[in-house]
gemmi code that builds the backbone of each chain (N, CA, C; Angstrom):
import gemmi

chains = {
    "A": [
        ("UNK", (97.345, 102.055, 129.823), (96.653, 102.869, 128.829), (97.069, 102.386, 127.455)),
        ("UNK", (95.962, 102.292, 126.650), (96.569, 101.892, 125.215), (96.046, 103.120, 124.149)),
        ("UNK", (96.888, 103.351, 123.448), (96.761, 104.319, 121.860), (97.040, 103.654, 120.847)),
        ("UNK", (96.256, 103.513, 119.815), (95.867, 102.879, 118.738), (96.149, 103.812, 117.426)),
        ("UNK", (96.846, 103.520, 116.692), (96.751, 104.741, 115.642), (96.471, 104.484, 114.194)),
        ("UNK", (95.732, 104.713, 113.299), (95.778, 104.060, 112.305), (96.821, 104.832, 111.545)),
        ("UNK", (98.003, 104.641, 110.740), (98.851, 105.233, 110.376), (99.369, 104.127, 108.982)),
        ("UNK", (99.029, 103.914, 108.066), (99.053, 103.423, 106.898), (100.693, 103.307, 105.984)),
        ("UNK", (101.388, 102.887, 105.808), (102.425, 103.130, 104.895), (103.251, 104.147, 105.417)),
        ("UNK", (103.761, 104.196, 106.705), (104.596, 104.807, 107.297), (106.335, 104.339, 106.758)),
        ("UNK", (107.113, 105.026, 107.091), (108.405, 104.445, 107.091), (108.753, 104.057, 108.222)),
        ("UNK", (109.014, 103.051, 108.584), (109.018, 102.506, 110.043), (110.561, 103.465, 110.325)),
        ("UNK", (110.978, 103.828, 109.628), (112.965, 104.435, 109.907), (112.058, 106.049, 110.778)),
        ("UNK", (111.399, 106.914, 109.968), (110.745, 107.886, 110.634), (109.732, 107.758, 112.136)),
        ("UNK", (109.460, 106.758, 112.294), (108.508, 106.632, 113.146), (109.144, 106.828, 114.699)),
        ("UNK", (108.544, 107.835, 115.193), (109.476, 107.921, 116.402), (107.945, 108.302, 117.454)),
        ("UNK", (107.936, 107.389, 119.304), (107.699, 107.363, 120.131), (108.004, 107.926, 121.367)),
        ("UNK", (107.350, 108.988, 122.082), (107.960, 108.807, 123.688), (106.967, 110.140, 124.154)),
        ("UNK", (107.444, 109.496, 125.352), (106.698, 109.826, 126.160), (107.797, 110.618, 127.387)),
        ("UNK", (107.151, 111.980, 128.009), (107.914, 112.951, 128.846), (106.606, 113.437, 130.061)),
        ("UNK", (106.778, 112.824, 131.035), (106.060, 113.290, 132.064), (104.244, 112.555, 131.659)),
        ("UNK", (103.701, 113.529, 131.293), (101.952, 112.523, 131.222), (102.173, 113.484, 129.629)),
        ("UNK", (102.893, 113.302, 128.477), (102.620, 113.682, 127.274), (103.254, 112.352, 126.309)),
        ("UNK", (101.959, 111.704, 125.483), (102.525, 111.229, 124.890), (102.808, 111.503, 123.394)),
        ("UNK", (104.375, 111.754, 122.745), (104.528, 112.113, 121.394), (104.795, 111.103, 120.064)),
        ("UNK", (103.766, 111.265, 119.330), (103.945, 110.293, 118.388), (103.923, 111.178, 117.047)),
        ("UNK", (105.366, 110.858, 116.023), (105.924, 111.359, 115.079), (106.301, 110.260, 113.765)),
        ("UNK", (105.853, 111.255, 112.836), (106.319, 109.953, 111.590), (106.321, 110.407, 110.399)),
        ("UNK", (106.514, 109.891, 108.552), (106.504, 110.509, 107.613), (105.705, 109.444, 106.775)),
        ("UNK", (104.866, 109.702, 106.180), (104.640, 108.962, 104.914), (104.769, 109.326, 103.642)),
        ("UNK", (105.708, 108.333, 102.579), (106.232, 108.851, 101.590), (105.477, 108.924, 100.768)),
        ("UNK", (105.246, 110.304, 99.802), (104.390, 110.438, 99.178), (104.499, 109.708, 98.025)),
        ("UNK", (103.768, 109.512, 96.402), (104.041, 109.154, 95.461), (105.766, 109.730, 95.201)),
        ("UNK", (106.580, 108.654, 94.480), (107.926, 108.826, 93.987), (107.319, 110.325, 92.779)),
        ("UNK", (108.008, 111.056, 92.973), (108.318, 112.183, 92.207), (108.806, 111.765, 90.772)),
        ("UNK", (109.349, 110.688, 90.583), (109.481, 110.429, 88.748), (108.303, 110.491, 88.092)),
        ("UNK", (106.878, 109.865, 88.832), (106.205, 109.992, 87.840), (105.408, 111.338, 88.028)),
        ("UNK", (105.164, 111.561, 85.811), (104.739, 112.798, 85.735), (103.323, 112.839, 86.051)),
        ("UNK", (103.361, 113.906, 86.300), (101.564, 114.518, 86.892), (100.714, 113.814, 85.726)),
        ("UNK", (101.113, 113.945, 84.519), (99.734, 113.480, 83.420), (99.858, 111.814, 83.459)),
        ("UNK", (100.663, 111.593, 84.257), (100.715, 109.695, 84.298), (99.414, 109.705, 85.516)),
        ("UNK", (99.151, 110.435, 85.974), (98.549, 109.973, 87.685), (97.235, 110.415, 87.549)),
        ("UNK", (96.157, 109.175, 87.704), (94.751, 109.119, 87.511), (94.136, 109.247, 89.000)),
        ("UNK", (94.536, 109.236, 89.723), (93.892, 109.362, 90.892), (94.881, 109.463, 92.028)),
        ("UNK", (94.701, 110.567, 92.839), (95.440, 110.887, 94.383), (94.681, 111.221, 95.168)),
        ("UNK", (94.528, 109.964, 96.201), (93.733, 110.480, 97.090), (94.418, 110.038, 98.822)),
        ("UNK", (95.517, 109.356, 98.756), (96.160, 108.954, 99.665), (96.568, 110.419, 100.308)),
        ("UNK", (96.366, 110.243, 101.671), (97.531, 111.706, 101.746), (99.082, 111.374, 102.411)),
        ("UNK", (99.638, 112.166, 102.510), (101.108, 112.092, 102.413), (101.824, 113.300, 103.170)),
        ("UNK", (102.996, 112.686, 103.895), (103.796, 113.777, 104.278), (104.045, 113.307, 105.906)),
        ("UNK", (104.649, 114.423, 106.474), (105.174, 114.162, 107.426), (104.105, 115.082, 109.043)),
        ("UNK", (103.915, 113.872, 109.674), (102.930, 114.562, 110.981), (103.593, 114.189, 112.524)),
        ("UNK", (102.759, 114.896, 113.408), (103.497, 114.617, 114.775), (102.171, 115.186, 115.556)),
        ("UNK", (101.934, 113.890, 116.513), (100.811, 114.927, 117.400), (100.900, 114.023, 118.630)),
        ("UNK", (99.977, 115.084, 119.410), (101.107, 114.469, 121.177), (99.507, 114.796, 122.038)),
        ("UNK", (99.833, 113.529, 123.062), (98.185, 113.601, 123.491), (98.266, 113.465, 125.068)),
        ("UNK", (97.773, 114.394, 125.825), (97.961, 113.494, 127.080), (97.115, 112.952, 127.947)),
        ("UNK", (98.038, 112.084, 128.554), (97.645, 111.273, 129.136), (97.277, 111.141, 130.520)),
        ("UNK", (95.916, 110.758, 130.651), (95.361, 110.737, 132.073), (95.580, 110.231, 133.177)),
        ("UNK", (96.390, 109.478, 132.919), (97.399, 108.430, 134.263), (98.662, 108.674, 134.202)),
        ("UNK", (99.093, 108.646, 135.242), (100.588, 108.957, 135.008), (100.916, 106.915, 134.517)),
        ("UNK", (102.002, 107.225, 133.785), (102.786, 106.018, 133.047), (103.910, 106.006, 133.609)),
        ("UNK", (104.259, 104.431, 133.661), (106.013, 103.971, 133.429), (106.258, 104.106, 132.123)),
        ("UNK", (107.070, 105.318, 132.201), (107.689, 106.035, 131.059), (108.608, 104.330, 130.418)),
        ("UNK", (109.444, 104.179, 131.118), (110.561, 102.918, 130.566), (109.894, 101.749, 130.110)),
        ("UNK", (108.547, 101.498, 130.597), (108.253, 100.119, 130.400), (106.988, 99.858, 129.086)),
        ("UNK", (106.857, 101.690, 128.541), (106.043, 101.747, 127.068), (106.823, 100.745, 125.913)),
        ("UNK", (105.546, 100.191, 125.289), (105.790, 99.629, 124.323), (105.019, 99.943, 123.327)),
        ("UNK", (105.767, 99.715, 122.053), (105.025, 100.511, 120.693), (105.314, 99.259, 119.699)),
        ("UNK", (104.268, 98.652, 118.985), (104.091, 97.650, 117.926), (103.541, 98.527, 116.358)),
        ("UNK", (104.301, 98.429, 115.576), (104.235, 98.875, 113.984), (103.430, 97.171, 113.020)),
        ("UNK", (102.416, 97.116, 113.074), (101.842, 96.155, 112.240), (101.012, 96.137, 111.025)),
        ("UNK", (100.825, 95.865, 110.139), (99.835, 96.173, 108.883), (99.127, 97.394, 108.960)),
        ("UNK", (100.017, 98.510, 109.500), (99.109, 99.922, 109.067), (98.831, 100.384, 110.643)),
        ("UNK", (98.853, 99.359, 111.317), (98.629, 100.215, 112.532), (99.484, 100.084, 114.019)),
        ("UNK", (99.347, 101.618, 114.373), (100.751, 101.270, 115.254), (99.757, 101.335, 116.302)),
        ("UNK", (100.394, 100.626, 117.698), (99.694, 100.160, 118.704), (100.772, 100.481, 119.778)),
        ("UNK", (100.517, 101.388, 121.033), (101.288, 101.625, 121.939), (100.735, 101.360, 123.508)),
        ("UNK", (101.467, 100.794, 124.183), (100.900, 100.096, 125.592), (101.731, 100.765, 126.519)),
        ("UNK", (100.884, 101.460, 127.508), (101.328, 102.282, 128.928), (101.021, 101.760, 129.520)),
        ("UNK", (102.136, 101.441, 130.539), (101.686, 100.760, 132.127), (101.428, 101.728, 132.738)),
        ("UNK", (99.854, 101.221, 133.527), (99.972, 102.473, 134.668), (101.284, 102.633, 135.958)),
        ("UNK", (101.243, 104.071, 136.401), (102.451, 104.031, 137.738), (101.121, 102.973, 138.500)),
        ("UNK", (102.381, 102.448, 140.105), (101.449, 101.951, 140.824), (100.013, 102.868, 141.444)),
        ("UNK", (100.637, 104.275, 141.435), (99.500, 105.130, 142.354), (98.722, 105.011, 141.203)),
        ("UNK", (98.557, 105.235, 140.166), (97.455, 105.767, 138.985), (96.500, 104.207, 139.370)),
        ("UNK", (96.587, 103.393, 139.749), (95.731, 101.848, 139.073), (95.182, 101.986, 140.653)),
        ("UNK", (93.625, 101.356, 140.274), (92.509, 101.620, 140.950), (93.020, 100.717, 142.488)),
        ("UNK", (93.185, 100.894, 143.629), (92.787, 99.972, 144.694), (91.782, 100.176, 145.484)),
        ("UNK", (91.279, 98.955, 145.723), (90.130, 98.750, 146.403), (90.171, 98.735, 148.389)),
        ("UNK", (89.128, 99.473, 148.491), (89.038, 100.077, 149.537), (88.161, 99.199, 150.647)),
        ("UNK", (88.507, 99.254, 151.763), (87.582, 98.172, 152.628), (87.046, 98.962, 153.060)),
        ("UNK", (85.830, 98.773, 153.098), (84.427, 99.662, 153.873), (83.830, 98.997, 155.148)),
        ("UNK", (84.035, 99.886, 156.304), (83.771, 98.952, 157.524), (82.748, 99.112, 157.694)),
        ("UNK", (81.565, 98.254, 158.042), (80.470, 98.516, 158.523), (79.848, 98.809, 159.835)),
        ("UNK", (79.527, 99.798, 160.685), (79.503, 99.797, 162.090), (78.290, 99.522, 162.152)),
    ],
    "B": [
        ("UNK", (90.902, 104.658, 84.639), (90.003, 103.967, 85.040), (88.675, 104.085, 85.549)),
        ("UNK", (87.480, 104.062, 85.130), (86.312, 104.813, 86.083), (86.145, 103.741, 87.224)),
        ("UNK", (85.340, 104.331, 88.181), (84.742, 103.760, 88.942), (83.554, 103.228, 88.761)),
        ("UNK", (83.294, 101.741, 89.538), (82.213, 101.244, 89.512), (81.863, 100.752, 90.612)),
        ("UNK", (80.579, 100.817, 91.243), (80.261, 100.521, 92.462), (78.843, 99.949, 92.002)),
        ("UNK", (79.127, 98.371, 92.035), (78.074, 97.311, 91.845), (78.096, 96.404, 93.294)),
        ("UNK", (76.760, 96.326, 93.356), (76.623, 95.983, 94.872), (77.418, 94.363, 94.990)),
        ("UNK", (77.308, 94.290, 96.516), (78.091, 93.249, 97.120), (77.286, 92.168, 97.043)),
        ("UNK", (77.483, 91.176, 95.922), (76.617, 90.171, 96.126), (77.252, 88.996, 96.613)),
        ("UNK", (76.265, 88.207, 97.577), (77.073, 87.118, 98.321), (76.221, 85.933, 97.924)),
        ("UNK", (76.750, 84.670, 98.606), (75.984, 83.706, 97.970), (74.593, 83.182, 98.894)),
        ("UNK", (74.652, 83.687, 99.885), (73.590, 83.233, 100.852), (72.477, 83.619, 100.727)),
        ("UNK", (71.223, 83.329, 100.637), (69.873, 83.643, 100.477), (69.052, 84.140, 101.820)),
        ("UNK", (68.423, 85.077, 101.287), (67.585, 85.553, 102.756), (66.939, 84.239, 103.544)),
        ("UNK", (66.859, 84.537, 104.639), (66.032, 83.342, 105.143), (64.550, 84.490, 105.060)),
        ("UNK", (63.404, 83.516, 105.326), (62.165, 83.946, 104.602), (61.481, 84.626, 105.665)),
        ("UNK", (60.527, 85.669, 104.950), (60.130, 86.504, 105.628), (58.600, 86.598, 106.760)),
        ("UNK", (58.451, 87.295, 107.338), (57.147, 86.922, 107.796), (56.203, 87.138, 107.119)),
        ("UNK", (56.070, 87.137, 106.088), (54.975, 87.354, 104.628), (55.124, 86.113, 103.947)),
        ("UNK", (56.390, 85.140, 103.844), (56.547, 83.636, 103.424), (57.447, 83.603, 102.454)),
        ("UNK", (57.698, 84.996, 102.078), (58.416, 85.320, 100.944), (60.250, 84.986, 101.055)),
        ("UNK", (60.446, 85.082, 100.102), (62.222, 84.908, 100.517), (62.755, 86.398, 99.652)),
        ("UNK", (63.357, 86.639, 100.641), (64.051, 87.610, 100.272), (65.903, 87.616, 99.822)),
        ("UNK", (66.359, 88.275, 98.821), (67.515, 87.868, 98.279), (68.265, 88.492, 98.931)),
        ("UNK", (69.441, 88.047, 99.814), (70.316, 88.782, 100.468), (71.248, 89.707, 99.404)),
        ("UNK", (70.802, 90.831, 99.004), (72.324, 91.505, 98.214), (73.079, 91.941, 98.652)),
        ("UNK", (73.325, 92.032, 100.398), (73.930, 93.054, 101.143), (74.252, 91.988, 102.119)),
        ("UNK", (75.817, 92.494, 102.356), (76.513, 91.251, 103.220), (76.346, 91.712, 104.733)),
        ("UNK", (76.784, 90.811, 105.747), (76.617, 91.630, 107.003), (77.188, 92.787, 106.884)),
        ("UNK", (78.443, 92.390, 106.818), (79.767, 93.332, 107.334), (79.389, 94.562, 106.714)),
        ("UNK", (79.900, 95.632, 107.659), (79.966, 97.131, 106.953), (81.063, 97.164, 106.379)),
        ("UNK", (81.300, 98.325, 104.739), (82.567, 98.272, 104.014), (82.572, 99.725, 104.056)),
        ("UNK", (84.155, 99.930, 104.151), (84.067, 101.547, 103.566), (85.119, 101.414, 102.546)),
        ("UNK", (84.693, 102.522, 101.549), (85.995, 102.758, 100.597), (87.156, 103.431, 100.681)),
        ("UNK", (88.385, 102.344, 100.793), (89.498, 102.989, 100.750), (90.157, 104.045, 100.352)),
        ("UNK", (90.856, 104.859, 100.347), (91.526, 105.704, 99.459), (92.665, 105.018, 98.644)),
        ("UNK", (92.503, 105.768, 97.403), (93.556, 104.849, 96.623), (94.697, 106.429, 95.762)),
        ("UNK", (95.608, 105.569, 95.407), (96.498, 106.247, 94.394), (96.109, 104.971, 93.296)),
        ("UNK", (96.271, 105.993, 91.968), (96.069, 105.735, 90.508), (96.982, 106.222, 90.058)),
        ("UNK", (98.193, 105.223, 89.396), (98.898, 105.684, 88.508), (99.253, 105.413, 87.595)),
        ("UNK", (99.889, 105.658, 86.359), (100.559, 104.647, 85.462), (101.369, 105.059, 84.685)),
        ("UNK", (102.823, 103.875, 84.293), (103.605, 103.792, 83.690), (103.958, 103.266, 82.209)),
        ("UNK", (104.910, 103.096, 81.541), (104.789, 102.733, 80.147), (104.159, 100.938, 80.147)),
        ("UNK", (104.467, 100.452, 81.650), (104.665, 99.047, 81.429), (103.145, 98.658, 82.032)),
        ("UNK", (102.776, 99.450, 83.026), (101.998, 99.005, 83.354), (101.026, 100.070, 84.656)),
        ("UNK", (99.599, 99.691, 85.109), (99.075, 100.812, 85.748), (98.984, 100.081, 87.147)),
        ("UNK", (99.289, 101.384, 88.191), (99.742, 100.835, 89.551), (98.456, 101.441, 90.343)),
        ("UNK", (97.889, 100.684, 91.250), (97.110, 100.836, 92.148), (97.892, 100.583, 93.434)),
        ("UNK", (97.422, 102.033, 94.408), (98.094, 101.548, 96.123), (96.773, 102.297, 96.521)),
        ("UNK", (96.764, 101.263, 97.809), (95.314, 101.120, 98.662), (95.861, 101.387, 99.915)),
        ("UNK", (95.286, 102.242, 100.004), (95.608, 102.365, 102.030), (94.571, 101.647, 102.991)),
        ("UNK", (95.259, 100.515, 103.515), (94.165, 99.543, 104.241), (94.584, 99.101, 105.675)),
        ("UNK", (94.715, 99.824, 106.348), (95.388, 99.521, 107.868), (94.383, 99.276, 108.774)),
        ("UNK", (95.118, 97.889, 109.164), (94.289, 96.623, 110.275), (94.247, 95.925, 109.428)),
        ("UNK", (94.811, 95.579, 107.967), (94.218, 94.350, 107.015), (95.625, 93.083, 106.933)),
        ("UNK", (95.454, 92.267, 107.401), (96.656, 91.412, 107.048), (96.769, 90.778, 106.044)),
        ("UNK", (97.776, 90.228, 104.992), (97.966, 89.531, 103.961), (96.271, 88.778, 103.949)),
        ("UNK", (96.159, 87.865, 104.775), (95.080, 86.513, 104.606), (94.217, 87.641, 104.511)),
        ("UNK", (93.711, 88.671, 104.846), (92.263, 89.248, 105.296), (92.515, 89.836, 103.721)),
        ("UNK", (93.204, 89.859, 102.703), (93.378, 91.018, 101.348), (92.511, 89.742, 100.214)),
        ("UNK", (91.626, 90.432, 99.682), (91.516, 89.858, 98.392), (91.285, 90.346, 97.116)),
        ("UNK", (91.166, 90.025, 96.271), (91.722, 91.008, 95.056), (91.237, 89.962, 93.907)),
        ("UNK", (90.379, 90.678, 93.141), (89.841, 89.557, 91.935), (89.260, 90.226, 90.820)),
        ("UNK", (89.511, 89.643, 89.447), (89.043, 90.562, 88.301), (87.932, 89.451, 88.022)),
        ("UNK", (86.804, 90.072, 87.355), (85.848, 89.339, 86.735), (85.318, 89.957, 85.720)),
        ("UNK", (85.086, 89.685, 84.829), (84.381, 90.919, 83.350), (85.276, 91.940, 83.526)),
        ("UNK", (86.044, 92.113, 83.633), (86.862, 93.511, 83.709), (86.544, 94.497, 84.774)),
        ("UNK", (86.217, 93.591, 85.982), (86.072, 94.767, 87.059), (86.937, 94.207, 87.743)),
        ("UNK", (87.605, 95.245, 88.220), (88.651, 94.999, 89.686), (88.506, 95.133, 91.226)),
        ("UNK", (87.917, 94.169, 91.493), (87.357, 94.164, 92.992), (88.155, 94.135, 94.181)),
        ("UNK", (88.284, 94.737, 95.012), (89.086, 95.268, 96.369), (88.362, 94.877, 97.277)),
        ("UNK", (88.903, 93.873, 98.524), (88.026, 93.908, 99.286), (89.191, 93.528, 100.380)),
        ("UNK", (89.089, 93.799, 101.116), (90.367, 93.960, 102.887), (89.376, 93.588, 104.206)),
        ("UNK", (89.642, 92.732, 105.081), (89.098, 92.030, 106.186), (89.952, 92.894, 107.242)),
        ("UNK", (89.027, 93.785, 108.405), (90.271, 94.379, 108.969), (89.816, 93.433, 110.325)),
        ("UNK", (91.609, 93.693, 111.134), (90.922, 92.613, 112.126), (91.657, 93.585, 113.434)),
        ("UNK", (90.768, 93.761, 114.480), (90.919, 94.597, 115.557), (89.934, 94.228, 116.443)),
        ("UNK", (90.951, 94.073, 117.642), (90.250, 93.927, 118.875), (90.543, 94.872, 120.158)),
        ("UNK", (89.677, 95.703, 120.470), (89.696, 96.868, 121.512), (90.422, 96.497, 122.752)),
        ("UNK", (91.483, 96.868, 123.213), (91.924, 96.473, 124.402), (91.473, 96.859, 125.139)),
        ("UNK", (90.913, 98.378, 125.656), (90.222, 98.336, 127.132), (88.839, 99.198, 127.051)),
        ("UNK", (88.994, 99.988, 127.689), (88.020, 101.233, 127.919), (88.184, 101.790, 127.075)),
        ("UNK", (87.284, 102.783, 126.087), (87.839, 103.390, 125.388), (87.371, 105.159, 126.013)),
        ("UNK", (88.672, 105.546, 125.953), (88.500, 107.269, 126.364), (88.505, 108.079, 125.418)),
        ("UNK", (88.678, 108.201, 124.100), (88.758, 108.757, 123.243), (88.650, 108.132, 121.977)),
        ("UNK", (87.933, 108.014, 121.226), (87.751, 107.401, 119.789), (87.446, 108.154, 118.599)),
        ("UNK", (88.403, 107.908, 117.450), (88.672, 109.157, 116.331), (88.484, 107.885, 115.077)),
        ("UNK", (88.193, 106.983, 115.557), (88.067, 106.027, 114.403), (87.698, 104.758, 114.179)),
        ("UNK", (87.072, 104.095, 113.731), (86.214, 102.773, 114.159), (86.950, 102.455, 112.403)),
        ("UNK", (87.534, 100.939, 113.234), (88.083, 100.101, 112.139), (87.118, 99.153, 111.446)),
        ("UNK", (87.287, 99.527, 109.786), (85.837, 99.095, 109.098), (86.455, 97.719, 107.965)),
        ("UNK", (86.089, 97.331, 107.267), (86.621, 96.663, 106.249), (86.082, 97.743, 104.960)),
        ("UNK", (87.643, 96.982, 104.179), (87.433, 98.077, 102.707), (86.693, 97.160, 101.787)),
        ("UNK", (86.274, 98.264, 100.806), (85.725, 97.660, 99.527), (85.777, 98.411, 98.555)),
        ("UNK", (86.466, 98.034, 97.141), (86.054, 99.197, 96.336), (86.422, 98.435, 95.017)),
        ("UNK", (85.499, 98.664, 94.191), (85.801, 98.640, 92.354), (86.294, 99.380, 91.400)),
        ("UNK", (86.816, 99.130, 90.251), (87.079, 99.759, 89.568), (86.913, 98.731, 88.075)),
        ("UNK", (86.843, 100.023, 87.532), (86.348, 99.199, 85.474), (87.759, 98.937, 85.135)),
        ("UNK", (87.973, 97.973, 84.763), (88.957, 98.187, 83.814), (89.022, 97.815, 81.975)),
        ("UNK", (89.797, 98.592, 81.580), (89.876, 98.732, 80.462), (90.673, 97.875, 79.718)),
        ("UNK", (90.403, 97.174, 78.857), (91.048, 96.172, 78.159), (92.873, 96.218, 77.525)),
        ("UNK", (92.996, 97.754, 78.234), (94.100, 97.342, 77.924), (94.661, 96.995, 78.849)),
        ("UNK", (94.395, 96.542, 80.063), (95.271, 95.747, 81.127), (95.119, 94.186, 80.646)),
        ("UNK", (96.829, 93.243, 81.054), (96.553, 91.895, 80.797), (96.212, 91.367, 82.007)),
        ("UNK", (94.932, 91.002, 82.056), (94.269, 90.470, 83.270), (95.080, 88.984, 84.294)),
        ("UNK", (95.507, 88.427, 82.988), (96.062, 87.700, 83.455), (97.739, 87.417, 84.074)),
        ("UNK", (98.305, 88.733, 84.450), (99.310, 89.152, 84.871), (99.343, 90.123, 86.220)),
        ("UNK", (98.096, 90.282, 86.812), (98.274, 90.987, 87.569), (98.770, 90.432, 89.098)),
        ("UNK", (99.329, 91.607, 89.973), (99.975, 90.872, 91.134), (99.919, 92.203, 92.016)),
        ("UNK", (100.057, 91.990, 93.170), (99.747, 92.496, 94.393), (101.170, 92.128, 95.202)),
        ("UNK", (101.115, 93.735, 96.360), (101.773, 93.300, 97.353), (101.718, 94.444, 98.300)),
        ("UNK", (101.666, 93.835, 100.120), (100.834, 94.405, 100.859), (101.984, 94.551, 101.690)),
        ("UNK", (102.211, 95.591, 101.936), (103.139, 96.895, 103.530), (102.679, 97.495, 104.337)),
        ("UNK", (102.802, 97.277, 105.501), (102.873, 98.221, 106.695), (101.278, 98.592, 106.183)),
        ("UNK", (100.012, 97.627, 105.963), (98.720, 98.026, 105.571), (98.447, 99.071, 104.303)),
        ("UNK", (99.502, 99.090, 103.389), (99.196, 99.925, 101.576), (98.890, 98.155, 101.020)),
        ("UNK", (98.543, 98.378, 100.569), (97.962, 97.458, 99.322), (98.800, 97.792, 98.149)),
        ("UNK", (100.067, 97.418, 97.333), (99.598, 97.940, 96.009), (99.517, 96.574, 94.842)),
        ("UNK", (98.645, 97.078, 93.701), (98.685, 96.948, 92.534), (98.987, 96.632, 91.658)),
        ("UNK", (99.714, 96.153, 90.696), (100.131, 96.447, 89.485), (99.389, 95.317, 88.435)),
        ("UNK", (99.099, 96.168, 87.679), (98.336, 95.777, 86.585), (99.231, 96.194, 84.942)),
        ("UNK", (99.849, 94.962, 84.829), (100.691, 95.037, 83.563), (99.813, 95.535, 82.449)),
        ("UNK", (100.442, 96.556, 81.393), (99.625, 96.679, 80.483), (100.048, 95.835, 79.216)),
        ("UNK", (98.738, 95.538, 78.528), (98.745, 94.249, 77.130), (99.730, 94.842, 76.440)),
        ("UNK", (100.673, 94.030, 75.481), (100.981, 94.389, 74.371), (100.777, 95.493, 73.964)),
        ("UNK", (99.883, 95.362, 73.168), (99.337, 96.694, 71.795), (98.682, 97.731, 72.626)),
        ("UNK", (99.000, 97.851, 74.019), (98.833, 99.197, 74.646), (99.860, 100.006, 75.105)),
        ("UNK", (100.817, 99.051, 74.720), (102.648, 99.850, 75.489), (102.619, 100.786, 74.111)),
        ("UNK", (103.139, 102.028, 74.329), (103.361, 103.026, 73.297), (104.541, 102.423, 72.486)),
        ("UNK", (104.557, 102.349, 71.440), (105.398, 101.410, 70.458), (106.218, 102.940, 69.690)),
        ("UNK", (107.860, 102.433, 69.693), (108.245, 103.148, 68.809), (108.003, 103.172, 67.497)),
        ("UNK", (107.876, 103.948, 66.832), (107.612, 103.988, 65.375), (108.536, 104.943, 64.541)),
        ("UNK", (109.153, 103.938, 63.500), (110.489, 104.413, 62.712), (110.248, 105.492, 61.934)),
        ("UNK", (110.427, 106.349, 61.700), (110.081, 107.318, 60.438), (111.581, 107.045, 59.401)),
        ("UNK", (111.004, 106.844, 58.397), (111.534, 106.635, 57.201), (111.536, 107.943, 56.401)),
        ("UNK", (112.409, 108.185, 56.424), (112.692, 109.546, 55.331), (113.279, 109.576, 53.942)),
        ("UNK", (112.339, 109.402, 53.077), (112.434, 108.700, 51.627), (112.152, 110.123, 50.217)),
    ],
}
model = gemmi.Model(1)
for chain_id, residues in chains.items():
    chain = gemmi.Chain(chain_id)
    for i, (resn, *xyz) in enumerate(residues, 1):
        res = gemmi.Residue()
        res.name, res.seqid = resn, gemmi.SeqId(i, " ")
        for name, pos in zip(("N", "CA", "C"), xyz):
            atom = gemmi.Atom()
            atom.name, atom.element = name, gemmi.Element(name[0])
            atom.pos, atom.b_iso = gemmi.Position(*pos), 0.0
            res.add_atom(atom)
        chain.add_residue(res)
    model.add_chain(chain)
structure = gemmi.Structure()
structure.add_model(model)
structure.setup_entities()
């Protein structure tokens, strides 16, 4: 299973992953504008900011140990192996 | 800074129509959407950050011409499987802005994180707020 997230200017130090049974939790902060500058310096805010967490589950059961999570230009990318039972096998159909 | 949104002109020409006519391509393939940005500024200079995730360094370009500041981000994504749920279709950015002569055009510089874009656009000389002595005579 793969989750794709678009998540922009994260702090990679906040960014936290995992997964508990078929829930997967994904947590993180993005820092808002530095607080030195004053409000009448700032022409436009439209980025948003702050700290989120949201948890999704998942329709296959996963190897919890063998998730992997990639942080790249804005977007984080997480890869679930299916368990062996969850992945499709193919069935022989006898013909009489 | 205001905004300006002057269309995307590219260099390729329509190929011609079934009337014989040629038509002027003003509109590129690609779909663009506009980023969200922060606008800010300091004594030294005014800072632009772009939120552009899926855009890598090579895919960023960034160019002033007549005093417009053109934004444009190549996003690059490829779907790994099935998709069961979709909250977002990765687009390329585009966006303008006027600028005002008091930026020195020829100082500006960029630098791109974790997909922010930012900015900085040094301001000229005779736009930095200058102390001024008062003489008490």
């Amino acid at each position: 299973m793969y989750v794709d997230a678009l998540a922009p200017g994260l702090d990679p130090e906040t960014l936290n992953v995992s997964v508990t049974g078929d829930q997967l939790v994904i947590s993180g902060e993005k820092r808002p504008l530095p607080k030195s500058i004053k409000s009448e310096f700032i022409h436009r805010s439209e980025r948003a900011a702050g700290q989120f967490t949201r948890s999704l589950s998942l329709s296959a059961g996963v190897e919890s140990d063998q998730v992997q999570a990639n942080y790249a230009n804005g977007v984080l990318k997480i890869v679930l192996p299916k368990v062996e039972a969850a992945k499709p096998k193919p069935i022989a159909v006898r013909v009489s | 800074m205001a905004e300006q949104t002057a269309a995307l002109t590219t260099e390729k020409t329509g190929t011609p129509d079934k009337t014989g006519g040629k038509s002027l391509a003003t509109r590129d393939d690609a779909v663009y959407m506009a980023p969200p940005v922060d606008i800010f500024e300091n004594e030294e200079s005014l800072i632009v950050v772009v939120d552009m995730p899926g855009v890598e360094k090579e895919g960023v370009d960034i160019r002033v011409e007549d005093e417009i500041l053109t934004i444009k981000g190549i996003a690059k994504y490829t779907q790994p499987a099935t998709v069961l749920r979709q909250e977002f279709s990765l687009q390329n950015y585009y966006r303008q802005f006027q600028l005002s002569d008091e930026v020195d055009q020829g100082k500006i510089s960029a630098e791109s994180k974790n997909g922010v874009l930012t900015i900085t656009l040094p301001k000229a000389e005779k736009s930095k707020p200058k102390q001024v002595k008062v003489r008490v005579g």
